[in-house]
C-alpha positions as YAML, in Angstrom:
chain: A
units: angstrom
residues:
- id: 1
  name: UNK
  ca: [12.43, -16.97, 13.33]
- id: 2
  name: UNK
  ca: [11.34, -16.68, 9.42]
- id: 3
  name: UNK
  ca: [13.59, -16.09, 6.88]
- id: 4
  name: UNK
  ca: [13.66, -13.28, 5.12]
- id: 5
  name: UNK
  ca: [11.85, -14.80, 1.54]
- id: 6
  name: UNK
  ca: [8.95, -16.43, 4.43]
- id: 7
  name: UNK
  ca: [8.42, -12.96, 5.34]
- id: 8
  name: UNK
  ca: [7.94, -11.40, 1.90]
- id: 9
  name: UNK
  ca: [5.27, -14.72, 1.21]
- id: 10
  name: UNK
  ca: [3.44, -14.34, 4.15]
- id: 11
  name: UNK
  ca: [2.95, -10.88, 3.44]
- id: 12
  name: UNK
  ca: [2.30, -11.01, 0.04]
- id: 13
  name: UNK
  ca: [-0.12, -13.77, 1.00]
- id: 14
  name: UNK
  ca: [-1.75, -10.78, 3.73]
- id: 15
  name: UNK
  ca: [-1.67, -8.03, 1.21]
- id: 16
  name: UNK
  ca: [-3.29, -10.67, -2.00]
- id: 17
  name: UNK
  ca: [-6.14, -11.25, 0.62]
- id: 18
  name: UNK
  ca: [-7.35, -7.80, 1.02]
- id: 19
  name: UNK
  ca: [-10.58, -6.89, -1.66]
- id: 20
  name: UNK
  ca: [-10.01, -6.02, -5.42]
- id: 21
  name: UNK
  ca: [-5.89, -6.04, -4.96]
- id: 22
  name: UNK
  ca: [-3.94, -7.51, -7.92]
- id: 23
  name: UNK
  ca: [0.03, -7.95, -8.02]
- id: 24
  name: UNK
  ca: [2.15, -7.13, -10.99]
- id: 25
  name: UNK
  ca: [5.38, -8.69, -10.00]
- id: 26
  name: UNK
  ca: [8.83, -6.26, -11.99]
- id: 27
  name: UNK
  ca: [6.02, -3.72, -12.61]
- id: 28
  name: UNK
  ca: [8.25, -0.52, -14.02]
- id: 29
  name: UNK
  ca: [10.83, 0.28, -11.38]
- id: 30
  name: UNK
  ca: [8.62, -1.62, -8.42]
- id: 31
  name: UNK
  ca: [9.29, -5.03, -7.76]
- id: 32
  name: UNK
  ca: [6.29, -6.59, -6.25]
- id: 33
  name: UNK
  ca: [3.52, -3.75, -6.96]
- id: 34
  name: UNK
  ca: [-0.03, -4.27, -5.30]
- id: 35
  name: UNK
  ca: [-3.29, -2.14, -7.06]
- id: 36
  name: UNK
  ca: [-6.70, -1.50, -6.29]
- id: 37
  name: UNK
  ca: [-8.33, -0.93, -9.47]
- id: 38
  name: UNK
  ca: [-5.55, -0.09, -11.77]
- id: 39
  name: UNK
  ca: [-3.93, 2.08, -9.13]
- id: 40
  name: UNK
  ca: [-0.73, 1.13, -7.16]
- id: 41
  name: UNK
  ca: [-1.22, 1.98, -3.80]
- id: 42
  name: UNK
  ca: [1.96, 0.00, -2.28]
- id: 43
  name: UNK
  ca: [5.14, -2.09, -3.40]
- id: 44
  name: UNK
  ca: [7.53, -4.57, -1.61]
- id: 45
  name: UNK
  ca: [11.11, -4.98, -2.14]
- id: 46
  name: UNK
  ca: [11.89, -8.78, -2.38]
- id: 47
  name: UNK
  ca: [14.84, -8.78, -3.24]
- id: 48
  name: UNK
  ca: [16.56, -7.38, -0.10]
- id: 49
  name: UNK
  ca: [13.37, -7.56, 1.54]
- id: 50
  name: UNK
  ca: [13.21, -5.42, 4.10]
- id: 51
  name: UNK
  ca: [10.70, -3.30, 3.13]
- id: 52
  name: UNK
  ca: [7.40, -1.77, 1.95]
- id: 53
  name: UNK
  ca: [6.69, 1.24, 0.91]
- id: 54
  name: UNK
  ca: [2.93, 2.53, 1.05]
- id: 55
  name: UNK
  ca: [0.87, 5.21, -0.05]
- id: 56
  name: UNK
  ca: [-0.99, 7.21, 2.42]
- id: 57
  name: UNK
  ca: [-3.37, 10.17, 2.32]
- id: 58
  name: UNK
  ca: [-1.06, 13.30, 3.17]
- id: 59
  name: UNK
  ca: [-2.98, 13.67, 6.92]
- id: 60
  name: UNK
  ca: [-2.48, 9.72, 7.54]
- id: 61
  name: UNK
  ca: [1.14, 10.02, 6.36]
- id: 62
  name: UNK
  ca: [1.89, 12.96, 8.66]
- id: 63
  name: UNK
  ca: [-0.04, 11.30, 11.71]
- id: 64
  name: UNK
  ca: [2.21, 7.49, 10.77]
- id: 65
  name: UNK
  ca: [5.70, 9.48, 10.70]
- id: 66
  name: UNK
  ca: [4.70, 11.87, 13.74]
- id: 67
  name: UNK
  ca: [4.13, 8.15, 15.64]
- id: 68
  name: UNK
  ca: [6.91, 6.58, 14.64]
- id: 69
  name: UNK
  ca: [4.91, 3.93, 12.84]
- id: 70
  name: UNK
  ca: [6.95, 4.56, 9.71]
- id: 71
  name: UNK
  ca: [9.77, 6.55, 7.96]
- id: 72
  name: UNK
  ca: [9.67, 9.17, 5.33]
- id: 73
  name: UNK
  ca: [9.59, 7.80, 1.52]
- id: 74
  name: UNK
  ca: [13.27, 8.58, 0.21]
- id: 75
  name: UNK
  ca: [12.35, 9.11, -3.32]
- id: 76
  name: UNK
  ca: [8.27, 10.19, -3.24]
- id: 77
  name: UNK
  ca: [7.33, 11.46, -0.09]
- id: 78
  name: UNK
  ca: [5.34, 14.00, -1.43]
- id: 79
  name: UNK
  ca: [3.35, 11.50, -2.74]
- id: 80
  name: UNK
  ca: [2.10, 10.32, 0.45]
- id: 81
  name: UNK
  ca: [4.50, 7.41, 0.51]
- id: 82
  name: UNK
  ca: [6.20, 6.24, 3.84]
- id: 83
  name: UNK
  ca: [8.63, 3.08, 4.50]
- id: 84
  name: UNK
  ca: [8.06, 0.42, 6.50]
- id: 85
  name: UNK
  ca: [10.58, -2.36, 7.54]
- id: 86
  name: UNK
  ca: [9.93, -6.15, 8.04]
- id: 87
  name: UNK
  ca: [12.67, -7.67, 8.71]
- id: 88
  name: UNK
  ca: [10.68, -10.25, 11.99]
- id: 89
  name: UNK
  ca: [7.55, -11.74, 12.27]
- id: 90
  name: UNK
  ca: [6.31, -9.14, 15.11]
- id: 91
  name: UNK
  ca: [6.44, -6.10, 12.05]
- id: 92
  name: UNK
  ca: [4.40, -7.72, 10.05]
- id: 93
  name: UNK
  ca: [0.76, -7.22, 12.03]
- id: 94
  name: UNK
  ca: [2.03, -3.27, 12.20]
- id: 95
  name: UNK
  ca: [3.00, -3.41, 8.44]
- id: 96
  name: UNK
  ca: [-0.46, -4.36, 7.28]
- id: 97
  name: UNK
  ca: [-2.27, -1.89, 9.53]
- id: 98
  name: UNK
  ca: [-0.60, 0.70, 7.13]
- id: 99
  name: UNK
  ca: [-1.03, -1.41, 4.55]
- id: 100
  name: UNK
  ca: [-5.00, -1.99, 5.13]
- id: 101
  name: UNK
  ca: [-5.10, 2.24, 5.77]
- id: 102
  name: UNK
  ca: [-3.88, 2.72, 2.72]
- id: 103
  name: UNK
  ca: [-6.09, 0.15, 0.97]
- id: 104
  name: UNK
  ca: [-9.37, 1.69, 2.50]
- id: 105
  name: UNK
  ca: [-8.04, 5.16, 0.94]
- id: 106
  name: UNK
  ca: [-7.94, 3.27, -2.45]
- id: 107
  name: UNK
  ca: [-10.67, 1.84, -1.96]
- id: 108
  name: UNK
  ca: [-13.19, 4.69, -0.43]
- id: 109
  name: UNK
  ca: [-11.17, 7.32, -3.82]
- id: 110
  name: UNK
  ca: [-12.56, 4.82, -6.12]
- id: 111
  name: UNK
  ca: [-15.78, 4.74, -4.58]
- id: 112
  name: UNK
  ca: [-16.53, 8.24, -4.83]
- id: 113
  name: UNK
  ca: [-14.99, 8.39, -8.19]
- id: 114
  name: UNK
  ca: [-17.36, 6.03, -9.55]
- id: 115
  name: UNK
  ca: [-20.45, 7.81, -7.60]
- id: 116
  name: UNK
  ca: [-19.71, 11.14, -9.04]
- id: 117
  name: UNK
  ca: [-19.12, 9.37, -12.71]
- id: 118
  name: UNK
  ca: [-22.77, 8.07, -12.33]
- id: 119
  name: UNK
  ca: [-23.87, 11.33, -11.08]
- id: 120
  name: UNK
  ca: [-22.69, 13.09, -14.21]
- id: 121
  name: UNK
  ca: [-24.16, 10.88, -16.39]
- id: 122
  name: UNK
  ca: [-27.63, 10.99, -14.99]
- id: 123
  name: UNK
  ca: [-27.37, 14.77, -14.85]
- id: 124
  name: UNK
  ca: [-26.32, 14.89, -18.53]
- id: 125
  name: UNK
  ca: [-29.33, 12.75, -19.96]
...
């Protein structure tokens, strides 16, 4: 059985391999935040690590909660967060299904973001 601190490195590890992610470790009042692109789109607690918290599109988040996969955010649900506890090896394939969800959410908003930027541009010249 890993500890918890092997845990939180093996999933930082998981999370640091996905495309474009960066960490800021102590970033504001998120301990281990992970972006795509400038934009947070999850956090890990180390420090008690037991958790992750991850930010879902509102119809993913209400599909994750409605199986179980995950609990409601306690301080931003409305943000599309949800919880998810690690606290054995076997949570942390489920963990980074959410966690690669979210990513691809990131991911596909920054995507279109930058298509419709280049879209204005050529319609402006």
């Amino acid at each position: 059985m890993k500890l918890r601190a092997e845990l939180h490195q093996e999933l930082r590890q998981r999370i640091l391999s996905l495309s474009d992610v960066t960490e800021r470790q102590n970033a504001g009042i998120h301990e281990d935040a992970f972006f795509v692109e400038g934009k947070m789109f999850m956090h890990i607690h180390p420090e008690s690590f037991r958790g992750c918290d991850i930010q879902l599109a509102k119809d993913d988040q209400e599909r994750v909660l409605a199986e179980g996969k995950a609990r409601p955010h306690r301080w931003a649900p409305e943000a599309g967060y949800v919880t998810v506890i690690v606290d054995r090896e076997e949570g942390l394939a489920p963990a980074m299904d959410l966690i690669r969800m979210s990513h691809r959410y990131f991911v596909d908003k920054q995507n279109l973001s930058r298509m419709q930027h280049q879209e204005n541009q050529r319609g402006s010249q």
